[in-house]
mmCIF file of the N, C-alpha and C atoms, coordinates in Angstrom:
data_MODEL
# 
_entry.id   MODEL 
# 
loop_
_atom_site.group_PDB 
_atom_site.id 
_atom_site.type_symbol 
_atom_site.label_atom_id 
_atom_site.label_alt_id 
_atom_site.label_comp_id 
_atom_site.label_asym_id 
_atom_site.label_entity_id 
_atom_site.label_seq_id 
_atom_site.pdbx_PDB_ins_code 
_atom_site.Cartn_x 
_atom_site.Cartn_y 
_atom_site.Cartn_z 
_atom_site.occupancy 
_atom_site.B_iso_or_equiv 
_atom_site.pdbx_formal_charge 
_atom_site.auth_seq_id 
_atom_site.auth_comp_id 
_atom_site.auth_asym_id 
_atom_site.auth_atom_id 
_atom_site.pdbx_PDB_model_num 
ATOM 1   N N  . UNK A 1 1  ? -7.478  8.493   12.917  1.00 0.00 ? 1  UNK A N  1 
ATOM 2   C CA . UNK A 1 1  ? -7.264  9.666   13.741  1.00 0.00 ? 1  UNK A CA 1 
ATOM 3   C C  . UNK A 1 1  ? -6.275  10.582  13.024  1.00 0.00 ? 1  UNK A C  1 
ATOM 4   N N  . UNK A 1 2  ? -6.683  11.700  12.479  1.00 0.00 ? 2  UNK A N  1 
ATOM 5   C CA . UNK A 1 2  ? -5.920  12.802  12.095  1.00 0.00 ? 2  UNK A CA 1 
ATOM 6   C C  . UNK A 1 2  ? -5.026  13.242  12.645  1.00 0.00 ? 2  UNK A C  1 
ATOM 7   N N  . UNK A 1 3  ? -4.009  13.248  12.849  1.00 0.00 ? 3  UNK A N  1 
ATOM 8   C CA . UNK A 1 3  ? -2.756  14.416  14.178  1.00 0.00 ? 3  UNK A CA 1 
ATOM 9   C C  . UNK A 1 3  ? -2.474  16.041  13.038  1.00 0.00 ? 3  UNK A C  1 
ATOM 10  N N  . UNK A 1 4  ? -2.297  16.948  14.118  1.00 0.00 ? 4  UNK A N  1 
ATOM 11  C CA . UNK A 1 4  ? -1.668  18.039  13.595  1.00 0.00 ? 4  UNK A CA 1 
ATOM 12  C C  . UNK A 1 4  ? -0.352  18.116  13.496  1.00 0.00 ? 4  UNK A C  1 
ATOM 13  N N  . UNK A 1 5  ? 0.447   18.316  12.763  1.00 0.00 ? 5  UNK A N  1 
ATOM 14  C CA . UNK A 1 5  ? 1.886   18.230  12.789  1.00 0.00 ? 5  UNK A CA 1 
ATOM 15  C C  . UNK A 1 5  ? 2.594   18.596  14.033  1.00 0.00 ? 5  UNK A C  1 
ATOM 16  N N  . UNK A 1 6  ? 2.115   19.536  15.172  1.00 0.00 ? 6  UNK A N  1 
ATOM 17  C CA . UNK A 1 6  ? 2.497   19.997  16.415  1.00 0.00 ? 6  UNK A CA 1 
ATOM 18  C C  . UNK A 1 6  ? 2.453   18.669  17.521  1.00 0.00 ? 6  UNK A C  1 
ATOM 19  N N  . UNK A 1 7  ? 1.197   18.019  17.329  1.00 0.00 ? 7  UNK A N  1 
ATOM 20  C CA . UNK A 1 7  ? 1.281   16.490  18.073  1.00 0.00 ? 7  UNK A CA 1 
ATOM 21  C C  . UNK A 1 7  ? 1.483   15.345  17.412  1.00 0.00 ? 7  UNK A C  1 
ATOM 22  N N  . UNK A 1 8  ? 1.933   15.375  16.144  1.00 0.00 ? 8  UNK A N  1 
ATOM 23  C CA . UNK A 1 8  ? 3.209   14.108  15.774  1.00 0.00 ? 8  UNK A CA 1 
ATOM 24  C C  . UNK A 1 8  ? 3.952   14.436  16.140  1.00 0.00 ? 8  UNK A C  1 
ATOM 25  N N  . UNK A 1 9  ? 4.939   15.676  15.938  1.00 0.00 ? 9  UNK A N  1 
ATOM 26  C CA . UNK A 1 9  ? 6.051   15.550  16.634  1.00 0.00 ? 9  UNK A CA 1 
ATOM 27  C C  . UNK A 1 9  ? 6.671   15.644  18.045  1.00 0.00 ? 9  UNK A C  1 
ATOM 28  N N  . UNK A 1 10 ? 5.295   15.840  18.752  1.00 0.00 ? 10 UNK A N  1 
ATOM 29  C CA . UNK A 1 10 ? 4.861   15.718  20.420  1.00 0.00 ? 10 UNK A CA 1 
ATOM 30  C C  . UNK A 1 10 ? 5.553   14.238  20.599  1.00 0.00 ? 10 UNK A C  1 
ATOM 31  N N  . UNK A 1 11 ? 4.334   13.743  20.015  1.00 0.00 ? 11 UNK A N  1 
ATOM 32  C CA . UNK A 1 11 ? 4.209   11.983  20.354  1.00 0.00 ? 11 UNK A CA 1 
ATOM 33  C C  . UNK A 1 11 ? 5.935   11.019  19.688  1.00 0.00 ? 11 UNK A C  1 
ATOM 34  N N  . UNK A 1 12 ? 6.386   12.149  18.692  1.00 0.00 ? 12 UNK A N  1 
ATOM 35  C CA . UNK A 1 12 ? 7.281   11.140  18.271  1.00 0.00 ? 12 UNK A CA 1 
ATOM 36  C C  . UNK A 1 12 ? 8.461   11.673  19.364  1.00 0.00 ? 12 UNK A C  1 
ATOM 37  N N  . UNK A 1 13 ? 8.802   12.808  19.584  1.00 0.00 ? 13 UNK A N  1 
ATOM 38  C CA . UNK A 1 13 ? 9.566   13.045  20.400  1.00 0.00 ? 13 UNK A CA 1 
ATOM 39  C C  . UNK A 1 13 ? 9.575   12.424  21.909  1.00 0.00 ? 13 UNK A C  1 
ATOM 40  N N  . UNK A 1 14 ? 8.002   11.866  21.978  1.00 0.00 ? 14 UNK A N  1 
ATOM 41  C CA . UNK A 1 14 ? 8.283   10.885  23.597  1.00 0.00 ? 14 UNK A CA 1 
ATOM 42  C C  . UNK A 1 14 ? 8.655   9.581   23.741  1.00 0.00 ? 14 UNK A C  1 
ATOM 43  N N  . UNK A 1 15 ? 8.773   9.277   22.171  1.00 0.00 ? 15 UNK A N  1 
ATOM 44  C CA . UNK A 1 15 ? 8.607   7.654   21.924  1.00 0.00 ? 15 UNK A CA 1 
ATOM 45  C C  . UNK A 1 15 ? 10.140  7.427   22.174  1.00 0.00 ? 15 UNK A C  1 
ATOM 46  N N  . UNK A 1 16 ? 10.613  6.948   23.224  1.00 0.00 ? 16 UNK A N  1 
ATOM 47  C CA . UNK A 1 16 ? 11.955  6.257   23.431  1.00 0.00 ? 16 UNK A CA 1 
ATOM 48  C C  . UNK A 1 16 ? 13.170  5.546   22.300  1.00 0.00 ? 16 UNK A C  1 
ATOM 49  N N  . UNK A 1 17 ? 12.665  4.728   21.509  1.00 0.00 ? 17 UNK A N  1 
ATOM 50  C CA . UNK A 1 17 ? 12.952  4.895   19.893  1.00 0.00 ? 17 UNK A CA 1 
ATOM 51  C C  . UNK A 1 17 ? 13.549  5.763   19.305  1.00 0.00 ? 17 UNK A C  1 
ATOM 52  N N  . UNK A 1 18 ? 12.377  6.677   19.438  1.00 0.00 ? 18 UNK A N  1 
ATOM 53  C CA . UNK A 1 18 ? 12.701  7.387   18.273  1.00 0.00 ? 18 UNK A CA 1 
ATOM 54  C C  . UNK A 1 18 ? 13.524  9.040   19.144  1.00 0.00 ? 18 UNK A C  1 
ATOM 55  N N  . UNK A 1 19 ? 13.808  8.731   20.470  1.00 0.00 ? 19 UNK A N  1 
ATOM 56  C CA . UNK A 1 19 ? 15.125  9.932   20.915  1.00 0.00 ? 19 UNK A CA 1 
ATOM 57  C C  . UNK A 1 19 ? 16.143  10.612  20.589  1.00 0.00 ? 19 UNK A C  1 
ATOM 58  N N  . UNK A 1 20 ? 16.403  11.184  20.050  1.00 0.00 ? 20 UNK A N  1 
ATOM 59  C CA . UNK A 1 20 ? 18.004  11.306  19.485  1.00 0.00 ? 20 UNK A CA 1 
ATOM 60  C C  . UNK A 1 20 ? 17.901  11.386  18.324  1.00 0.00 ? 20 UNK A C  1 
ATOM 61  N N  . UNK A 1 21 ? 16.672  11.059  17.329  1.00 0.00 ? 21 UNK A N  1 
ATOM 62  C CA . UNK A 1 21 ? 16.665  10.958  15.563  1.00 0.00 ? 21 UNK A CA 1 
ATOM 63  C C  . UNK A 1 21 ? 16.475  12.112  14.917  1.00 0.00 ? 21 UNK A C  1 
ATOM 64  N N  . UNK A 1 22 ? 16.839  11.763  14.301  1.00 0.00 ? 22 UNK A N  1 
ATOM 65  C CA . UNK A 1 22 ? 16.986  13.621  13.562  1.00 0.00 ? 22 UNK A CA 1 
ATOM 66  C C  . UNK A 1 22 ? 16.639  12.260  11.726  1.00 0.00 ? 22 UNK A C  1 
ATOM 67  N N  . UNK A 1 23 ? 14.838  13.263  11.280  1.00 0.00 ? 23 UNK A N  1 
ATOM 68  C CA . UNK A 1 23 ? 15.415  12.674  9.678   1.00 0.00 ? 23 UNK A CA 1 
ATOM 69  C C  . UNK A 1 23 ? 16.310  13.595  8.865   1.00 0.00 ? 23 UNK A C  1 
ATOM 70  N N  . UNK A 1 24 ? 16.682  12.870  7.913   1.00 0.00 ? 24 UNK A N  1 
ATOM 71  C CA . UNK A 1 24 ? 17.773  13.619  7.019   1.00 0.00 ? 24 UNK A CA 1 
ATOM 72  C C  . UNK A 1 24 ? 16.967  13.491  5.521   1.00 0.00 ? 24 UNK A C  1 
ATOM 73  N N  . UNK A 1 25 ? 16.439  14.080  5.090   1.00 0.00 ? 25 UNK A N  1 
ATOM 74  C CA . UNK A 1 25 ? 15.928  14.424  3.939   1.00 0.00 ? 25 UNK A CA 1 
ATOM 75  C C  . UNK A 1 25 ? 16.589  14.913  3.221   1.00 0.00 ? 25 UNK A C  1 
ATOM 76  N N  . UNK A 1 26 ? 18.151  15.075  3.126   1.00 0.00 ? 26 UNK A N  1 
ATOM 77  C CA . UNK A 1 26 ? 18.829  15.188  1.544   1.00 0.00 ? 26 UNK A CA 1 
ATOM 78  C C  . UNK A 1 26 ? 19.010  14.548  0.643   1.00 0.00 ? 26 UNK A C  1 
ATOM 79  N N  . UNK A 1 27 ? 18.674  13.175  1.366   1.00 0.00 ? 27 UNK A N  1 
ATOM 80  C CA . UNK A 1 27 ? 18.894  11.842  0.474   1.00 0.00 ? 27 UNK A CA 1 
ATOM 81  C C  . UNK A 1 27 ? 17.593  11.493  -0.513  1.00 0.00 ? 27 UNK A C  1 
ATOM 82  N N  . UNK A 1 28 ? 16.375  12.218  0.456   1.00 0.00 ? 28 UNK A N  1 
ATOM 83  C CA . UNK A 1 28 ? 14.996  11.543  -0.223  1.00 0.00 ? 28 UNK A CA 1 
ATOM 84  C C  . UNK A 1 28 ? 14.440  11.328  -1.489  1.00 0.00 ? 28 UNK A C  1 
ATOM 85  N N  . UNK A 1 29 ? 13.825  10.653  -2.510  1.00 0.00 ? 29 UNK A N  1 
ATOM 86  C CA . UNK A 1 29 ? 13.797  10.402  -3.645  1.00 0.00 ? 29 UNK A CA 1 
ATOM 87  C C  . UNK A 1 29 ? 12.492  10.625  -3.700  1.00 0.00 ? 29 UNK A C  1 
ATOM 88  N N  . UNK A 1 30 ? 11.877  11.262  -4.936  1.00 0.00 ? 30 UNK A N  1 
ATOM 89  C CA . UNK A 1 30 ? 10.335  11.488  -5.002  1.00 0.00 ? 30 UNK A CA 1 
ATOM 90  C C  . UNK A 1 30 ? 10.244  10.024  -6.301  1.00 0.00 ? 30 UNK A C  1 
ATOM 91  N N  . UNK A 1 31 ? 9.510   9.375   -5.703  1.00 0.00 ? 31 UNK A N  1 
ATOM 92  C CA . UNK A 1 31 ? 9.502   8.142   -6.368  1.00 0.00 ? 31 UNK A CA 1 
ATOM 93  C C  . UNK A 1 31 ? 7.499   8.075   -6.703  1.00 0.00 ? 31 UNK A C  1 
ATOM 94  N N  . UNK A 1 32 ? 7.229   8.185   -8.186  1.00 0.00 ? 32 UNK A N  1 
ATOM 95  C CA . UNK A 1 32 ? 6.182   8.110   -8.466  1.00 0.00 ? 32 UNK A CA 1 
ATOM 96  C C  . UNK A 1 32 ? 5.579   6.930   -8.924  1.00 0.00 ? 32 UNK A C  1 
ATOM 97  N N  . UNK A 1 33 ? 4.575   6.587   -8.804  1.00 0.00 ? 33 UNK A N  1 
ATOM 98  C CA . UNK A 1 33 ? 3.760   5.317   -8.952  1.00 0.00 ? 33 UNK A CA 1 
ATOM 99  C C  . UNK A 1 33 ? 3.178   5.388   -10.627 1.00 0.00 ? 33 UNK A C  1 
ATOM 100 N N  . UNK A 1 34 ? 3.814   4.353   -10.929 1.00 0.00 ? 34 UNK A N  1 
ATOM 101 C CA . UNK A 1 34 ? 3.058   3.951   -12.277 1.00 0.00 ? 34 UNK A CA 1 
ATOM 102 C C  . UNK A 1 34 ? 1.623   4.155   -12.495 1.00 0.00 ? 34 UNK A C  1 
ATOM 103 N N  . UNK A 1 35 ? 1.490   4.193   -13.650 1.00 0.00 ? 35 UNK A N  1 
ATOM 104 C CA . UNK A 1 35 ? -0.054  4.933   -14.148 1.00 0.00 ? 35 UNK A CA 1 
ATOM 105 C C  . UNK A 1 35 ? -0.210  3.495   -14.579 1.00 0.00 ? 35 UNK A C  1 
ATOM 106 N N  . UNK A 1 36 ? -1.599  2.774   -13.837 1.00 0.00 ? 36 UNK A N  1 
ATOM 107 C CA . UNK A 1 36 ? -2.545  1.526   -14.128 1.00 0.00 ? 36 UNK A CA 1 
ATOM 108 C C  . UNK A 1 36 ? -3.085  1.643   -15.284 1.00 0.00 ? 36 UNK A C  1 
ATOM 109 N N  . UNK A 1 37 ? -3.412  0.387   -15.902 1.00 0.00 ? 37 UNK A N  1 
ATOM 110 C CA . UNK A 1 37 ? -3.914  0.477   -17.111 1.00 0.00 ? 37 UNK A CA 1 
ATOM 111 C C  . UNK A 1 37 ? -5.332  -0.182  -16.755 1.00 0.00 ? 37 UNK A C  1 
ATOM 112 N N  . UNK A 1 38 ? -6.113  0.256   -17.818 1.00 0.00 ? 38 UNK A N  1 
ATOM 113 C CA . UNK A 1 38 ? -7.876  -0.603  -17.561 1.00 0.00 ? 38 UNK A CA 1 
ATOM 114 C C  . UNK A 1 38 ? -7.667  -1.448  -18.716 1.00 0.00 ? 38 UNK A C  1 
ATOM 115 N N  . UNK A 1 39 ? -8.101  -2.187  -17.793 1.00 0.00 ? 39 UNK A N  1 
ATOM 116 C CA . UNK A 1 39 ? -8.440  -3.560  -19.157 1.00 0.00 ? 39 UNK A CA 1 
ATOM 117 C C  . UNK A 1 39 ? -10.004 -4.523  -18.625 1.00 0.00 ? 39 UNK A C  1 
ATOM 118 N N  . UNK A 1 40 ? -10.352 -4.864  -19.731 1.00 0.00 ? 40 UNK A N  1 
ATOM 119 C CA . UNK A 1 40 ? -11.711 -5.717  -19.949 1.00 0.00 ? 40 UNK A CA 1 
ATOM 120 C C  . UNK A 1 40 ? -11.532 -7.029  -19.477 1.00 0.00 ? 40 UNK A C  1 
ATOM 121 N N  . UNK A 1 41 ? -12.005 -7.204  -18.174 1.00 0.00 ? 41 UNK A N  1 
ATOM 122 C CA . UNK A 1 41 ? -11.640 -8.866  -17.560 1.00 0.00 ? 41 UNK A CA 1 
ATOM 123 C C  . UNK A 1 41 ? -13.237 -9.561  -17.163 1.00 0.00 ? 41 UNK A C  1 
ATOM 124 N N  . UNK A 1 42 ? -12.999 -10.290 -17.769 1.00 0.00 ? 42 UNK A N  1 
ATOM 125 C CA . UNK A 1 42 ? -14.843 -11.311 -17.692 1.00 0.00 ? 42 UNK A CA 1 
ATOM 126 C C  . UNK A 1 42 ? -14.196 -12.448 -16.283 1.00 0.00 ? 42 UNK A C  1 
ATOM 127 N N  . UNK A 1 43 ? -15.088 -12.174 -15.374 1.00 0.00 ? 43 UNK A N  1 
ATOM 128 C CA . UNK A 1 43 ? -14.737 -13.088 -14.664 1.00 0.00 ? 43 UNK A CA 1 
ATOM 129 C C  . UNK A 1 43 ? -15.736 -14.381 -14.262 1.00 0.00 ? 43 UNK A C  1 
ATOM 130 N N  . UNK A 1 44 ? -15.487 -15.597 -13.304 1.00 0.00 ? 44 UNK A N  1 
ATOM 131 C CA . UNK A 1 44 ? -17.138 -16.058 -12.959 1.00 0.00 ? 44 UNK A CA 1 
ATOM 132 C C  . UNK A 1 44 ? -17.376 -15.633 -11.786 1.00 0.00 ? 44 UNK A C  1 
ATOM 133 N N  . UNK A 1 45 ? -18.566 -15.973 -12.271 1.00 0.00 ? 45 UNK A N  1 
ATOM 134 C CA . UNK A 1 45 ? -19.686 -15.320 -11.389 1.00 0.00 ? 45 UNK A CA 1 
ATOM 135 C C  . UNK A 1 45 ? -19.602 -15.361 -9.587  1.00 0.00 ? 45 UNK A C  1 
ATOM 136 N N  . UNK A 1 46 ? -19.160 -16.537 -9.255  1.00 0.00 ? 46 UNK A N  1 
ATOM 137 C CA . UNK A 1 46 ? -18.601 -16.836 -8.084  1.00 0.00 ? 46 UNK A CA 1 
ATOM 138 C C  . UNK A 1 46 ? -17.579 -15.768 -7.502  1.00 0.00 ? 46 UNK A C  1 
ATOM 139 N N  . UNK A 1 47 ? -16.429 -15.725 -8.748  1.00 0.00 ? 47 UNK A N  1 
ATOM 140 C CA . UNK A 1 47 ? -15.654 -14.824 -7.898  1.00 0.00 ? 47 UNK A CA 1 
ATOM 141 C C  . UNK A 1 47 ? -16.198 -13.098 -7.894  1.00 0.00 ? 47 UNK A C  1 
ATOM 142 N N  . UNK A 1 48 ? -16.823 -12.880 -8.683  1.00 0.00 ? 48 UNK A N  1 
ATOM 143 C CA . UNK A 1 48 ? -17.485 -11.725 -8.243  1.00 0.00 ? 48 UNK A CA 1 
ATOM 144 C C  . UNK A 1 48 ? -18.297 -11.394 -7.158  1.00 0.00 ? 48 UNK A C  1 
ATOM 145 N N  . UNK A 1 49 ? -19.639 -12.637 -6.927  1.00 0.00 ? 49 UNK A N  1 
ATOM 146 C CA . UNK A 1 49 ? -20.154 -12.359 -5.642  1.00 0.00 ? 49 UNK A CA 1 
ATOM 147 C C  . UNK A 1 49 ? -19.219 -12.198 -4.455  1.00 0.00 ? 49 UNK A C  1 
ATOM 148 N N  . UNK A 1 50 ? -18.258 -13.331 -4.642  1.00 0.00 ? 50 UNK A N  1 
ATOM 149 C CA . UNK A 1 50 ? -16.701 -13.480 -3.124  1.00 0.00 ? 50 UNK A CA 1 
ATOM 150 C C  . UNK A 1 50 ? -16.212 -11.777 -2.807  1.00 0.00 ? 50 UNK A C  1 
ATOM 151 N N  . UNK A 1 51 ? -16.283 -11.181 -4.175  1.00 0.00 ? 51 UNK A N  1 
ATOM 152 C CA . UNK A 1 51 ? -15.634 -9.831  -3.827  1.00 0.00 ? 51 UNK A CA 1 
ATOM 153 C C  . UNK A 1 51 ? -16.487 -9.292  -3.595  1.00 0.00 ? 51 UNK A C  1 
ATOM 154 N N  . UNK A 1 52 ? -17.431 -9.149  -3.557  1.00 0.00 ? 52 UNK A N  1 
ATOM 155 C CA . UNK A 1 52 ? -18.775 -8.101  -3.273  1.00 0.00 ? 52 UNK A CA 1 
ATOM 156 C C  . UNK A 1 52 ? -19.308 -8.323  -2.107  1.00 0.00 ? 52 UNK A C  1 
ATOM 157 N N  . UNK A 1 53 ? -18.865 -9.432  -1.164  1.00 0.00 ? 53 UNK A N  1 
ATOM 158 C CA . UNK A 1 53 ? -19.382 -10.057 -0.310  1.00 0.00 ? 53 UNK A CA 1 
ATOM 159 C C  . UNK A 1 53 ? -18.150 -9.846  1.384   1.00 0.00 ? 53 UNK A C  1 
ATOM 160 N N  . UNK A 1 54 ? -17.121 -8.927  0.385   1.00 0.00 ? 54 UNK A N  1 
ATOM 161 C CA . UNK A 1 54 ? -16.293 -8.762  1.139   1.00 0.00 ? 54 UNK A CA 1 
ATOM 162 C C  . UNK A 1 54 ? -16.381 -7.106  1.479   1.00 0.00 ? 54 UNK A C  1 
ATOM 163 N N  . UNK A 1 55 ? -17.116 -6.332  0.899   1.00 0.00 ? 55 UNK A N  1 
ATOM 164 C CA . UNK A 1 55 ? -17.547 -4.980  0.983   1.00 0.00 ? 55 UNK A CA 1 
ATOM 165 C C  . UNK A 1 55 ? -16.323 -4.241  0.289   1.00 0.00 ? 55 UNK A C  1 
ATOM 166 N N  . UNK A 1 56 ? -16.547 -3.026  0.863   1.00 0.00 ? 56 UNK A N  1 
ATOM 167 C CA . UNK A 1 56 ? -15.308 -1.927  -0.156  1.00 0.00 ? 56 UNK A CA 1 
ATOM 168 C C  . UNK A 1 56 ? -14.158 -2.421  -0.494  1.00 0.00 ? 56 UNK A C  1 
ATOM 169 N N  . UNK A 1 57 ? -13.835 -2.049  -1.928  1.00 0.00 ? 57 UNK A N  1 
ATOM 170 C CA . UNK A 1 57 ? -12.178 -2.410  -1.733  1.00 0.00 ? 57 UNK A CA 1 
ATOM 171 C C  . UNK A 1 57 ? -11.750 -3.707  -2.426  1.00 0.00 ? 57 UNK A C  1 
ATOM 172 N N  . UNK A 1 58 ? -13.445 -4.090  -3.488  1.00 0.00 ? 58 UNK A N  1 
ATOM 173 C CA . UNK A 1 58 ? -13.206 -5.407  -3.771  1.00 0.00 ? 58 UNK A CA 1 
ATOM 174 C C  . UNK A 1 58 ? -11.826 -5.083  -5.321  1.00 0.00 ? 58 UNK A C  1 
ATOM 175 N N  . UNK A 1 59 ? -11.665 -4.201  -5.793  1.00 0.00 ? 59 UNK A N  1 
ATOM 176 C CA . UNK A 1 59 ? -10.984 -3.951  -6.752  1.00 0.00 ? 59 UNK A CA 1 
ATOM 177 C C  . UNK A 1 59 ? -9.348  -3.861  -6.577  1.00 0.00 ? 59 UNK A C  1 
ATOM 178 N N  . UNK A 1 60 ? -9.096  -3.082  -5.060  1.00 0.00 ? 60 UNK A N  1 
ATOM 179 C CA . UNK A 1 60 ? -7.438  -3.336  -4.771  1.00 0.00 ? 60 UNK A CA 1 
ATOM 180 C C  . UNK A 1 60 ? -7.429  -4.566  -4.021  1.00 0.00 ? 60 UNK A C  1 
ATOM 181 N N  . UNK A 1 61 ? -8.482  -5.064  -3.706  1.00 0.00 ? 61 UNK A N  1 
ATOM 182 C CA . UNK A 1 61 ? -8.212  -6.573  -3.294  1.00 0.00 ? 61 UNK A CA 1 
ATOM 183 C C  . UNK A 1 61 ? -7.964  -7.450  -4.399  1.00 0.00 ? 61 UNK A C  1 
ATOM 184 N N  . UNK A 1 62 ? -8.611  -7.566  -5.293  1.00 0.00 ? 62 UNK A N  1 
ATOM 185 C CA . UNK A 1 62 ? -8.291  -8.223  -6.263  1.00 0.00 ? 62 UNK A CA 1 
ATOM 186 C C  . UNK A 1 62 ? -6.781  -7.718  -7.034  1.00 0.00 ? 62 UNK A C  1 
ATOM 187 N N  . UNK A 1 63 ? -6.356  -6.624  -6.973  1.00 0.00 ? 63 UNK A N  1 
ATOM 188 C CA . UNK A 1 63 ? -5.274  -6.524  -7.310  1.00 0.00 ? 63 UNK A CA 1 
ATOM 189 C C  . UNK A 1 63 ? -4.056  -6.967  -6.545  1.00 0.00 ? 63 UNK A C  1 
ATOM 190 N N  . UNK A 1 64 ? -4.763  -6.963  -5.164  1.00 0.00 ? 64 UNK A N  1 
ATOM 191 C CA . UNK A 1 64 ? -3.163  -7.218  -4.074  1.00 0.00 ? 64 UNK A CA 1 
ATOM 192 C C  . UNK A 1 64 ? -3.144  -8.787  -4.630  1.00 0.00 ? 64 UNK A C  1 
ATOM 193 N N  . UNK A 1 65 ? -4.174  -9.942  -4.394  1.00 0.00 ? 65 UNK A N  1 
ATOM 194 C CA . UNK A 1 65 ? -4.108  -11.017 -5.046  1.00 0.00 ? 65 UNK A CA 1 
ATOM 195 C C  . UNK A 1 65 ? -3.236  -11.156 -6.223  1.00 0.00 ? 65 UNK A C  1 
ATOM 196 N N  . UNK A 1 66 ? -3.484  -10.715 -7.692  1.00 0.00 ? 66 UNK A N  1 
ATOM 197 C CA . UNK A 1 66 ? -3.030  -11.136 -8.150  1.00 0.00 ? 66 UNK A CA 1 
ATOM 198 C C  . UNK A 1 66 ? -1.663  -10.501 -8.677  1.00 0.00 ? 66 UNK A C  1 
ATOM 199 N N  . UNK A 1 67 ? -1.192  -9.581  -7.852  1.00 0.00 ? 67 UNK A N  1 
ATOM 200 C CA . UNK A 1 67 ? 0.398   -9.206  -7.566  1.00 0.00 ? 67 UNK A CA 1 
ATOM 201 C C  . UNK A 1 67 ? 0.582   -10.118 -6.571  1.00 0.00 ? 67 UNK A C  1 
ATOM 202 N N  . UNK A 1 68 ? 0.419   -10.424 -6.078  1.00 0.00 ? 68 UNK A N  1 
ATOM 203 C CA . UNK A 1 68 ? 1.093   -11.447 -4.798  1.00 0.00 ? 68 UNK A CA 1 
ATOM 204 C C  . UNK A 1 68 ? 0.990   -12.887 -5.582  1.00 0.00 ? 68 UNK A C  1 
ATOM 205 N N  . UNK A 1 69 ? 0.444   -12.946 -6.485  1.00 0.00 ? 69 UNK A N  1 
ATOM 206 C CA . UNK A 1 69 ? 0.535   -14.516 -7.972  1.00 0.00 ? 69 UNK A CA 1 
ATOM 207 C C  . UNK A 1 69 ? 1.556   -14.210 -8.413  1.00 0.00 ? 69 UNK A C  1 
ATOM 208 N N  . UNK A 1 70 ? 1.541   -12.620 -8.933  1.00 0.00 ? 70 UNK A N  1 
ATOM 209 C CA . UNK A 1 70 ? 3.000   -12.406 -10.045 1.00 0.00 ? 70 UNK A CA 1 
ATOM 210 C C  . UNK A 1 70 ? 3.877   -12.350 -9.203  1.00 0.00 ? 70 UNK A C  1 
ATOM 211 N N  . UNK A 1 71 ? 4.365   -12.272 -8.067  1.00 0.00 ? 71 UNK A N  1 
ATOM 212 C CA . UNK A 1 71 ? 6.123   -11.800 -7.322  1.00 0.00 ? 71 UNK A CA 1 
ATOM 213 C C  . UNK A 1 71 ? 6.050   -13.027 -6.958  1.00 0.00 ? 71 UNK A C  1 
ATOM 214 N N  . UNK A 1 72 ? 5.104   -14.459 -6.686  1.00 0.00 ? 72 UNK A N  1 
ATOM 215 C CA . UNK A 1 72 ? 5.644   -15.648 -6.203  1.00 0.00 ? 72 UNK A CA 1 
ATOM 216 C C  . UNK A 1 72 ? 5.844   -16.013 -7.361  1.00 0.00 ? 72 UNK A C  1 
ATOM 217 N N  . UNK A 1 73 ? 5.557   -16.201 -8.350  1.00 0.00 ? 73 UNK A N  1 
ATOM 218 C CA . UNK A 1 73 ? 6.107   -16.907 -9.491  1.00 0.00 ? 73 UNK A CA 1 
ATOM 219 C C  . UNK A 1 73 ? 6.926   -16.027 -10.478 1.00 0.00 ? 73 UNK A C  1 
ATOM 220 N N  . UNK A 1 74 ? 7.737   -14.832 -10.177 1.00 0.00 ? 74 UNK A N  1 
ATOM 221 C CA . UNK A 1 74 ? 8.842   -13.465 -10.740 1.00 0.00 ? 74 UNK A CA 1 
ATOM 222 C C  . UNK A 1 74 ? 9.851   -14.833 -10.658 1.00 0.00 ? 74 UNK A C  1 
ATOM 223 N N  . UNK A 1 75 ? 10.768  -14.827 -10.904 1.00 0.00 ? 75 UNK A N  1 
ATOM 224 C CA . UNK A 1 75 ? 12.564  -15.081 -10.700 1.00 0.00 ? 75 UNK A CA 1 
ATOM 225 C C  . UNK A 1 75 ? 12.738  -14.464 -9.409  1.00 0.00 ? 75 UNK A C  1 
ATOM 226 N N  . UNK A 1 76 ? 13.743  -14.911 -8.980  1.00 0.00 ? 76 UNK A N  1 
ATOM 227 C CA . UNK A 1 76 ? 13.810  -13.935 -7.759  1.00 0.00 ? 76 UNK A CA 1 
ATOM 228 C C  . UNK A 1 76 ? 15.193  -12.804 -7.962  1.00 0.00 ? 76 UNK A C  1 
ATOM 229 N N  . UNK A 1 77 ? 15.178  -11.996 -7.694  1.00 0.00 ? 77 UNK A N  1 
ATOM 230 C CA . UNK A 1 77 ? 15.806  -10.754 -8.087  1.00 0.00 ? 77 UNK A CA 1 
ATOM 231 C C  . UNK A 1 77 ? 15.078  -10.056 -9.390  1.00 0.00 ? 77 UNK A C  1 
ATOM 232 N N  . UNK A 1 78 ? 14.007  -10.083 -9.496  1.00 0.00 ? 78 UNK A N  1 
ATOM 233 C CA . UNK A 1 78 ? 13.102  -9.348  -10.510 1.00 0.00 ? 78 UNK A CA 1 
ATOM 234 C C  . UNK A 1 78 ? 12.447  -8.680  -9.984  1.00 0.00 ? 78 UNK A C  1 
# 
């Protein structure tokens, strides 16, 4: 559902929460996302049908996977 900026700040202004908040955007940081690299990955065959079988999205799925391999096995504070 799309909102127009006139009814987000409708809806946020009724939300009990969020009463009284004022954001402060002097602090905000424009923080840009690393540029992905392509690389040539042969996989089996199995796990390809598994992703194809899961419909759209089989490509950032496979990526959330295997970032969620690399930060459990990072050091921790890395």
């Amino acid at each position: 559902m799309k909102l127009a900026d006139e009814d987000l700040e409708r809806l946020i202004s009724e939300d009990e929460d969020e009463r009284g908040i004022r954001a402060d955007w002097t602090q905000a940081k424009l923080v840009l996302p690393q540029a992905k690299k392509s690389v040539h990955l042969c996989l089996a065959p199995e796990i390809i049908a598994f992703l194809k079988s899961q419909g759209k999205g089989r490509i950032s799925r496979m990526q959330a996977v295997l970032k969620a391999y690399v930060d459990a096995h990072r050091p921790h504070g890395k």
